[in-house]
Structures are given as structure tokens and as C-alpha cells.
C-alpha positions in Angstrom: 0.0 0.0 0.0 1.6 3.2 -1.1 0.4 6.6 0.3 1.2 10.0 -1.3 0.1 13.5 -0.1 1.4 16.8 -1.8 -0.1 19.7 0.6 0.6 23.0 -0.4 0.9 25.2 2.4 0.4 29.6 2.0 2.1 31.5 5.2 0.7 34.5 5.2 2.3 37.6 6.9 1.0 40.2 8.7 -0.3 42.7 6.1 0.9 40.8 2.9 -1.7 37.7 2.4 0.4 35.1 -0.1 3.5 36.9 -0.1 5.2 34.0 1.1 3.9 30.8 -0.4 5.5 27.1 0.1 4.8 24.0 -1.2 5.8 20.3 0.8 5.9 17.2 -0.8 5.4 14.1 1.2 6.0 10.3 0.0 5.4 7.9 2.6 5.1 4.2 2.1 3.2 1.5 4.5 4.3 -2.2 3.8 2.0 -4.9 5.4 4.0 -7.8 6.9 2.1 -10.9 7.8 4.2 -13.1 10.6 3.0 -16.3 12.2 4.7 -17.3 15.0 5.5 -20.9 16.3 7.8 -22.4 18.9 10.2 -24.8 18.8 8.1 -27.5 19.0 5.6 -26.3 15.7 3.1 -24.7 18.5 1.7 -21.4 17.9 3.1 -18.8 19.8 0.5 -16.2 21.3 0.4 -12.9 23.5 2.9 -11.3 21.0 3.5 -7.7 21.4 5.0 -5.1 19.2 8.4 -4.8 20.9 8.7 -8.6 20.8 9.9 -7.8 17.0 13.1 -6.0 15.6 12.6 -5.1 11.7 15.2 -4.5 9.2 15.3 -3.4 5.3 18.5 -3.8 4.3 20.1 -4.5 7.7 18.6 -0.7 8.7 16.3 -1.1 11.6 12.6 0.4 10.4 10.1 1.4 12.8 6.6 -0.9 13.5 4.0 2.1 13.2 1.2 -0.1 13.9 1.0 -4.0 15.6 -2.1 -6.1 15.1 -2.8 -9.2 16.5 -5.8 -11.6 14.6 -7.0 -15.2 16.0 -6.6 -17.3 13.4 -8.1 -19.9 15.3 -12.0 -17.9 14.6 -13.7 -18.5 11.7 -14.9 -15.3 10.4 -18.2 -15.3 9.0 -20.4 -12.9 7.0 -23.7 -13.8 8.8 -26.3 -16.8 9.1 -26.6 -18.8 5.8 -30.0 -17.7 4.5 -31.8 -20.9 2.5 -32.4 -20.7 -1.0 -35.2 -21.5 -3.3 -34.8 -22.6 -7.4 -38.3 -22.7 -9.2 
């Protein structure tokens, strides 16, 4: 997923509206990283917390802006199966 925001930006001085005008470009980029976790023995490992992981792009270490944690062991489901009639 790749985010991009250009934001203009006017300062204005006191007496001289748009005198002074600057433009900031930002490129920011989010990259999703899936992990599953097991133990030594194949066992899942749970209660994992973000500082429980180091992350590194090419041996630089990157920062975990966000940390989500998703039982896989619960089915998700989009409702009650409805029954359907063919004529």
C-alpha cells in the first residue's frame, strides 16, 4: 500500500496575504508484513506484542508504526446462511 500526499501550504504575513507561499511534498510508504509465529516445537506462539519484534530493510532497523494481533483460530463469518429456493 503506497500513500502520497502533496499539501501546499500559503504563510501568510501580517499585512501581505500570499506573499510568502511554500509548497511540501510528502511520499510515505506503508508495507504490510504478515508473521506467524510458532515455537520450537511447531506450536503457535501467542500474546505477542510489538516490541517482541526488531525489523530491518537492508540490515537498517525500520520502525513498526502499527501492531495487530488476529485469531486465526476464529472463523470469520459474514452472517447466518440464508436458504435458498430454485423454481
Amino acid at each position: 500500500m503506497m500513500l502520497q500526499a502533496a499539501t501546499p501550504v500559503l504563510a501568510q504575513q501580517t499585512g501581505q496575504a500570499g506573499a510568502n507561499e511554500a509548497r511540501i511534498q510528502v511520499t510515505t510508504e506503508l508495507v504490510l508484513v504478515n508473521v506467524v509465529a510458532h515455537d520450537k516445537k511447531g506450536n503457535l506462539v501467542r500474546d505477542l506484542k510489538k516490541g517482541d519484534f526488531t525489523l530491518l530493510e537492508d540490515g537498517k532497523k525500520q520502525e513498526i508504526s502499527t501492531f495487530d494481533f488476529e485469531n486465526v483460530d476464529e472463523l470469520a463469518t459474514a452472517g447466518a446462511a440464508e436458504a435458498t429456493v430454485s423454481v
